[in-house]
N, C-alpha and C positions, 0 to 999 in steps of 0.2 A: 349391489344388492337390488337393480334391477329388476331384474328376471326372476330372482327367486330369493327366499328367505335364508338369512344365513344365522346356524347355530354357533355358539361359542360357550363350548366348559371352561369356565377358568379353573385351573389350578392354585389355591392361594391360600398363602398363609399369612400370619400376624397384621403389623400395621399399614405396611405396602399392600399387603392382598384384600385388605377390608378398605384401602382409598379405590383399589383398584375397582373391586363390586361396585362399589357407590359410583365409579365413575364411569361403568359401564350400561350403569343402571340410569344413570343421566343422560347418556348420550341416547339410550333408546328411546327416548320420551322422544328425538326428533329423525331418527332414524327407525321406519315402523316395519322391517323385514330383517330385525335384529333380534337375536332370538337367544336367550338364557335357561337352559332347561333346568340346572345345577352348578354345583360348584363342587372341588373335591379339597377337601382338607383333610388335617387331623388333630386327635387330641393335644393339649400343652395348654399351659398358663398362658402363654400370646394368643391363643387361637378363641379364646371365650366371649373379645368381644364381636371379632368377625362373626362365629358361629352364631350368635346371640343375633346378631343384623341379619343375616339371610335367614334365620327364624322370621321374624316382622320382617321382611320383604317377602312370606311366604315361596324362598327361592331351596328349594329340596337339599340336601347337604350330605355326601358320601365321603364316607371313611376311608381316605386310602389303603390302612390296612385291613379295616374291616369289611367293605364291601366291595370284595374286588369284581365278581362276576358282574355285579350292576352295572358298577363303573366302567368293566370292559366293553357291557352292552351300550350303556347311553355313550361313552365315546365314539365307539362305532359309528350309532344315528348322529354324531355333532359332524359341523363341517374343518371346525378351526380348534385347535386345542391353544392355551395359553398359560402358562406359569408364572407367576407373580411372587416372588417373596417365598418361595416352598424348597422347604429343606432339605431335600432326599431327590434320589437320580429316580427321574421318571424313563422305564427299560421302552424298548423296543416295541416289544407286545402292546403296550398302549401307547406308546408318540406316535407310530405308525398306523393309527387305526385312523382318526381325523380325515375327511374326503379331501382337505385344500392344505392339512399339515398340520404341525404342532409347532407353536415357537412359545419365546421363555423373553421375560422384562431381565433385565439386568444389568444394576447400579457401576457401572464403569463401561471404560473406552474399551471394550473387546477388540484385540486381544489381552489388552493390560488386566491383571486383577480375576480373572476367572478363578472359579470357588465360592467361599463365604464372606460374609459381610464384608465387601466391599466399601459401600459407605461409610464403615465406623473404621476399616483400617486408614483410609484414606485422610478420616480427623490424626487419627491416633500417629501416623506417621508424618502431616504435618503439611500434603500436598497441595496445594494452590487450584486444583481443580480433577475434576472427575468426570464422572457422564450417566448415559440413559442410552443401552441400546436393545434394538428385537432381532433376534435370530432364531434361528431355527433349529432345534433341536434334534443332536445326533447321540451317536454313543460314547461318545469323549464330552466330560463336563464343562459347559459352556465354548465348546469349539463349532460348533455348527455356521451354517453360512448369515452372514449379516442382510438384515433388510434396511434399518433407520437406525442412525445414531446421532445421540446431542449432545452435544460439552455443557458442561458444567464448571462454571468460578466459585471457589472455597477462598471465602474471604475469612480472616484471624477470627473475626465476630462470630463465624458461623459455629453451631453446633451441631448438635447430631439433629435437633429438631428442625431448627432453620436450612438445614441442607436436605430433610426430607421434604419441604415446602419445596425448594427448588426443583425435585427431582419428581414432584406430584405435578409442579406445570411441566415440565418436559415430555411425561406419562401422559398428559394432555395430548399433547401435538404428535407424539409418536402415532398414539391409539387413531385419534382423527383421519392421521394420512393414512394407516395402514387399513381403517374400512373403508375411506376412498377409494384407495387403489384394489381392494377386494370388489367393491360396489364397479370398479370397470374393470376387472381382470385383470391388473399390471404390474402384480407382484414380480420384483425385481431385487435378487438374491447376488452377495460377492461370498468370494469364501473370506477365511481371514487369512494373516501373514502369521502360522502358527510359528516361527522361528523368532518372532517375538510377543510371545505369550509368556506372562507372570502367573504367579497363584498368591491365593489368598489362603490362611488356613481355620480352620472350625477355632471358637470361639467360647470359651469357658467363663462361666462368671468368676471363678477363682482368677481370673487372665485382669480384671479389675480390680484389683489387690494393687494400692497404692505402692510403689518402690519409693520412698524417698531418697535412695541415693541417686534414682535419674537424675538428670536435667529439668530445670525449669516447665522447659519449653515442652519435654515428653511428658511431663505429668499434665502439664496444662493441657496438651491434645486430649490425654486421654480424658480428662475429667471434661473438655467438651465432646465427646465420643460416647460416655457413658450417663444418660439423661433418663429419666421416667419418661416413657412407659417401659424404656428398655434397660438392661441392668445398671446398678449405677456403681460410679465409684468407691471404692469404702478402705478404712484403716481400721489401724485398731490402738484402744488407748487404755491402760489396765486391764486385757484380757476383755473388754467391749469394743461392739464391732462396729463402726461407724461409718454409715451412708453420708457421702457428702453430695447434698444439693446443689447448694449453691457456693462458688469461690470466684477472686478473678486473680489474675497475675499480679504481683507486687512489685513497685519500684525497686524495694532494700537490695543493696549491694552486701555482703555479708564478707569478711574477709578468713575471720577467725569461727569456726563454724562447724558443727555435728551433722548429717542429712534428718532429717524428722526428727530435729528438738525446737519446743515451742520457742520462738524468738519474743511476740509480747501478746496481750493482750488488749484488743483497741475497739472502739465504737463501730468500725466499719470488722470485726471481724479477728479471727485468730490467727498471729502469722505462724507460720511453719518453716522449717529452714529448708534446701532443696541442696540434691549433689553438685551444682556446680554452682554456689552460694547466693542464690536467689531464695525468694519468697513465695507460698502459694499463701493468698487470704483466706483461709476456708470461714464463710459466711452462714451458711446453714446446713445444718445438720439432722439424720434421723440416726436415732438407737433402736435396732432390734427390729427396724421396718415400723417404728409407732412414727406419731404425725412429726412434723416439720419444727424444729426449732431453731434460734438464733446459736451459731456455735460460742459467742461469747460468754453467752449466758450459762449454757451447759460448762462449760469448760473452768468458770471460775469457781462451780462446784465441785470440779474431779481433778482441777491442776493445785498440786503445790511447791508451788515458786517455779523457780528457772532450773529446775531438777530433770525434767519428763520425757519423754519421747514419744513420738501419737503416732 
C-alpha cells in the first residue's frame, strides 16, 4: 500500500465477521492507505450485534439482498473483496468485480471441510485440530486457489468459544501477511488437491437436540460445540425444553443402564446416563431461554425418584 490506497469490503457475518471488522478496523490505525468504505451483510438474530458496531464505527452497512445495485457499484470502486463468516455463495457478478480479487476466511485446512461450520463440526466430531485458511474465491464452494493457511490444535478442554480465540489469533497473522504482501505486490496463489476435498453440511438447531443413546464422548463434543452466543444444546424433560449450559463428563462407569435416565442427584450437578454407559453432569441449565440456573436445583423440583428420562 505504497503507491496507492487500498479499498477492502468485507463480507461478514455473525461472531467471526464482527471480530473480523474490529480487527480490521485496528490494524488501519497503523496502516494509513487502508481504506473501509462498507461492509455487506444481512438480516438474522447473529448479525445485530455486528450491524449494531459498524453503526458506532460510523462504517455504511449493505444488505446483500436488499441493496444489490449499490453493492454492485461500491464493489466495483473496492480493490479486494473479503468474506468472513457469510453464509450464502457470493456469484460471479460480484467476486469478480474487486480490481486485485475477492477471497473468503475459512475455519479449516482446505481442502478438508469445505461448506458450513467447520469449527463446530470439528468439536462435534472430536478432531484433534483444524485450521484458518484465505483463498480466493470461485464458482465451486470453497474450492478456489489457497494464499495462507494455519493449523490449529483442539485440545479435549477446548470448546466452541476457546477454539474461536484460537482461530481470531490466526485471523491475526493471516490478515497481517496478506496486506504485507498486497502493500509489495506478491500475492502468491496454489490451487488445492480437489481429489481430497471433504464437505461440511448446513446446520439446524434441531441438529442440537441431545441423543442420549450416543456415546459419551459424542454428546460431550457436542455439548462443547454448542455454546452462547451460538445455539446451544438442549433436551427435554416432561414436555420442557431444556438448554444446557453448563456440564462436564463423568467418571461413573454404568453397567446395568437406560440412555437418558437420571442416575442421581449431587452437589456438583445432575447425572444422566449415556449410550455406551457413561455419564454426562449437566450443571446448569436454562428453560424456555429464561436466565441461568443450577440443574440440581431445578430438577429436585421436576424429578420424581429414579423413574424419569430427561
Amino acid at each position: 500500500m505504497k503507491n496507492r490506497k487500498i479499498t477492502i469490503i468485507p463480507f461478514v457475518s455473525g461472531f467471526k465477521g464482527k471480530y473480523f471488522l474490529s480487527l480490521l478496523l485496528r490494524l488501519k490505525k497503523s496502516i494509513s492507505n487502508l481504506n473501509i468504505n462498507c461492509i455487506v451483510t444481512y438480516e438474522n438474530p447473529f448479525n445485530k450485534g455486528l450491524i449494531n458496531f459498524a453503526n458506532k464505527e460510523k462504517i455504511k452497512v449493505l444488505n446483500f439482498f436488499k441493496d444489490l445495485e449499490v453493492l454492485k457499484r461500491d464493489t466495483s470502486n473496492s480493490d479486494v473483496g473479503i468474506a468472513v463468516g457469510f453464509g450464502y455463495k457470493i456469484k460471479k457478478d460480484i467476486y469478480s468485480l474487486p480490481k486485485l480479487g475477492f477471497f473468503a476466511l475459512h475455519d479449516s485446512l482446505l481442502p478438508k471441510m469445505r461448506g458450513f461450520a467447520p469449527s463446530f463440526w470439528s468439536l462435534i466430531l472430536g478432531k484433534n485440530e483444524t485450521g484458518l485458511t484465505l483463498f480466493e474465491i470461485s464458482d465451486e464452494i470453497d474450492a478456489g486457489d489457497i494464499l495462507y493457511q494455519e493449523k490449529i490444535d483442539i485440545d479435549e478442554k477446548d470448546d466452541i468459544l476457546t477454539l474461536h480465540r484460537k482461530i481470531f489469533q490466526k485471523m491475526e497473522i493471516i490478515l497481517k501477511k496478506f496486506l504485507k504482501d498486497l502493500e509489495n505486490y506478491k500475492i502468491k496463489k496454489y490451487p488445492q488437491n480437489h481429489k481430497k476435498a471433504t464437505y461440511c453440511m448446513w446446520r439446524k438447531e434441531e441438529d442440537n437436540n441431545i441423543r442420549w443413546e450416543r456415546t459419551t464422548n459424542e454428546i460431550w463434543n457436542l455439548l462443547r460445540a454448542c455454546k452462547y452466543p451460538f445455539w446451544e444444546a438442549f433436551t427435554y424433560y416432561k414436555g420442557k425444553k431444556i438448554y444446557v449450559v453448563k456440564a462436564e463428563k463423568g467418571k461413573m462407569i454404568l453397567e446395568g443402564y437406560y440412555p437418558g435416565r437420571f442416575v442421581k442427584l449431587a452437589d456438583n450437578g445432575v447425572y444422566v446416563s449415556t449410550g455406551d454407559g457413561g455419564v454426562i453432569i449437566i450443571q446448569k441449565i436454562k428453560i424456555n431461554n429464561s436466565t441461568i440456573i443450577n440443574a440440581n436445583e431445578i430438577f429436585k423440583k421436576l424429578f420424581d425418584g429414579f423413574d424419569g428420562y430427561i
